[in-house]
C-alpha positions, 0 to 999 in steps of 0.5 A, a space after each residue: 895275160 902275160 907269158 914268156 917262153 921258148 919258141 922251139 916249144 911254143 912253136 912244137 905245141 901250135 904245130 899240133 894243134 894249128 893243123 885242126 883248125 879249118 882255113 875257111 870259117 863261117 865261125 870267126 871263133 872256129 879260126 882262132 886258137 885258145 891260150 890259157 896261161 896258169 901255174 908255170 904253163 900255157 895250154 892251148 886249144 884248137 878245135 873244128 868242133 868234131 875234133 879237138 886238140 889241146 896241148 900244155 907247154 911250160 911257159 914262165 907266167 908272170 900273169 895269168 889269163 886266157 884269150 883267143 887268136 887266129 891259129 894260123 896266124 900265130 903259127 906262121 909269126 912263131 915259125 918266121 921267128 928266129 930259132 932260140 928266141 924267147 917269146 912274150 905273149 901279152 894281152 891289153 887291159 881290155 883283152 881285145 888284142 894281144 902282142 907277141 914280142 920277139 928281140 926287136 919283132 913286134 906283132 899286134 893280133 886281135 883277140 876274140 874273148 874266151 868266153 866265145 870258144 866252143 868246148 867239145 863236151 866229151 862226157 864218160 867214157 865207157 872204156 880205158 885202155 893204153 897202147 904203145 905209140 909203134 902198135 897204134 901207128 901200125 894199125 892207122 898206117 896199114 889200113 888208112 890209104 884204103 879209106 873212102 873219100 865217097 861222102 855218099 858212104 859216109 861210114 866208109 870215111 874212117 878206120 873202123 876199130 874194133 876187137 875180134 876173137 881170133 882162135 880164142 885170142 882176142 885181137 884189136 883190129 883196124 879196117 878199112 875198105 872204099 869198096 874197092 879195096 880192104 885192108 886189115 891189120 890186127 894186134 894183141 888186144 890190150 887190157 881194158 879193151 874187151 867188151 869195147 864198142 865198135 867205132 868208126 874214127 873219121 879220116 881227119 882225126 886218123 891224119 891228125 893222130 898219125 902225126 902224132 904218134 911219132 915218137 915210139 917211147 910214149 904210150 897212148 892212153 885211149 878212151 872211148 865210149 860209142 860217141 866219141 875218142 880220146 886219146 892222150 899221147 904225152 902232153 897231147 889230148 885229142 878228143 874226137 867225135 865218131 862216125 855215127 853208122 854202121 861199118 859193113 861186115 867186111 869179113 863177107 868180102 875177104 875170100 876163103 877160097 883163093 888156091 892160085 899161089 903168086 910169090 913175087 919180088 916186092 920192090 921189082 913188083 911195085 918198080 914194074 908197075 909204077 913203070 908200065 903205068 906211065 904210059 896211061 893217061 890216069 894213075 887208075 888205069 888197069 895194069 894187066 896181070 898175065 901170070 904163067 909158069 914161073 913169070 907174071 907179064 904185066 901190061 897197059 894198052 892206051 888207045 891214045 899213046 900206046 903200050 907197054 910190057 914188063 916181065 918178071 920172074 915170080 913163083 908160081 905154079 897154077 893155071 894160067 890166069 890174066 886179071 887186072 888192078 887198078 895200077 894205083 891201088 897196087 902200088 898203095 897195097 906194095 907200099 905198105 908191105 915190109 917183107 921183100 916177097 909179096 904173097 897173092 892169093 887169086 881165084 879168077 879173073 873176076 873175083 878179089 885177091 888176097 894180098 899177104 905181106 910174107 914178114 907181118 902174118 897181122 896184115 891183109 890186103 883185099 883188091 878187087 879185080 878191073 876188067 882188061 
């Protein structure tokens, strides 16, 4: 094998596709990333093999071939290059190392033979359908924080996908919740999404794809059948297996009869919160929400350091209610809103709240209450 071609590009595609490939492996081969040169591209293929990314860059191929080199390696030598420069990669008659050539830079790595790497077997897919890259980033970034790490709920650990009937309109949505809390986030189902299985696509897969729809003229073709995913963004194809559980009906935790209204300033809000929690000792700390006629008192006692209070003026004109959030997961929930007035909608001290952003009504937040 012997290919020439330009760093910016070829460092652009082993970003993409490095980023899958663990930095501790049992498996030497899971560590090194697949170089396939022919026509006038070098395609390369990086999996951990639950997930996998390939990516096709144009490359001058003066011969074909392909082979396998540490993944992270590669990245780290083409990023030290110099910007501009023209990158030969060549492969020894005997195919066990190959040379990266850079201006007067020189880079032997061992190769570990084609033959070796795993191919994660996507079989067919049951169901096709296209998304702008804007639509399907707002469904991952709406609802990713809230995914579990708990491995002991394994079916938490992902963004459960689905399609919903919304007033005779169907709606594809996104979920997720750690029990705790619950985000939702809907758009107009695209065609060829009805009748769709609902799958849960794992928290690696969701980081990877966030960073990868980042440029908002490219549509993304989805694929997916009750296994696995894939979804084709530009030159980029990654195929993904599922979370194979069962997601929990979440529609049983979103409450119906909240009629405590709380309108207040997003930004003051989250800039009073993230204040008051300094003076506790973790992030989890409850904040201690005191809202009355016109105003919300906000306050965190630790028995250690001290206490803290912030007042602010916000519209409401219920019952006076105290209740506590965890401190963190507030400002998860804030950050995530775009509108400048945040909506509550609460019962008691003891029961979830509802959290609306007032400028995007395809939003949901659900907090469960600390005691304080």
């Amino acid at each position: 094998m012997r290919v020439i071609l330009e760093r910016s590009n070829l460092l652009k595609s082993l970003n993409h596709v490095h980023r899958v490939v663990e930095r501790r492996n049992t498996i030497p081969i899971l560590s090194n990333v697949l170089l396939s040169a022919e026509g006038a591209t070098l395609e390369m293929k990086a999996t951990d093999l639950d997930l996998e990314v390939t990516e096709a860059t144009p490359a001058k191929v003066e011969r074909g071939g392909a082979t396998t080199v540490p993944a992270h390696l590669l990245y780290d030598i083409v990023r030290k290059l110099a910007d501009g420069a023209e990158v030969m990669l060549k492969t020894d008659e005997d195919g066990n190392a190959m040379t990266v050539t850079s201006g007067r830079s020189s880079f032997r790595l061992q190769c570990l033979p084609q033959s070796d790497f795993p191919a994660l077997s996507a079989g067919s897919f049951s169901h096709i359908f296209r998304l702008d890259s804007v639509a399907l980033k707002g469904l991952i970034e709406k609802t990713q924080f809230a995914i579990s790490t708990e491995e002991t709920r394994y079916y938490l650990n992902g963004i459960y996908l689905h399609t919903h009937d919304a007033d005779g309109k169907l709606k594809l949505r996104s979920v997720a919740t750690d029990g705790h809390r619950l985000a939702r986030a809907e758009i107009d189902a695209p065609a060829g999404s009805e009748g769709m299985p609902g799958i849960i696509i794992p928290r690696k897969t969701v980081s990877e794809l966030q960073k990868l729809v980042d440029d908002p003229d490219v549509a993304v073709t989805t694929e997916l059948s009750d296994t696995k995913i894939r979804f084709t963004i530009g030159s980029v194809v990654l195929t993904s297996k599922l979370i194979d559980g069962t997601f929990p009906d979440y529609q049983r935790v979103i409450p119906t009869g909240n009629d405590k209204k709380l309108i207040i300033d997003r930004q003051s809000f989250a800039a009073a919160v993230d204040r008051v929690s300094t003076i506790s000792s973790e992030r989890g700390r409850a904040v201690k929400l005191s809202i009355g006629e016109g105003q919300v008192t906000l306050a965190v006692n630790n028995p250690d350091s001290g206490s803290a209070t912030e007042e602010l003026a916000a519209d409401y004109s219920s019952d006076a209610i105290e209740i506590g959030f965890n401190a963190k997961y507030l400002l998860d929930v804030a950050a995530q809103l775009t509108g400048t007035e945040a909506k509550f909608m609460l019962a008691d001290a003891g029961s979830p709240t509802l959290i609306h952003d007032m400028a995007d009504e395809t939003t949901l937040y659900v907090l469960m209450p600390m005691r304080v």
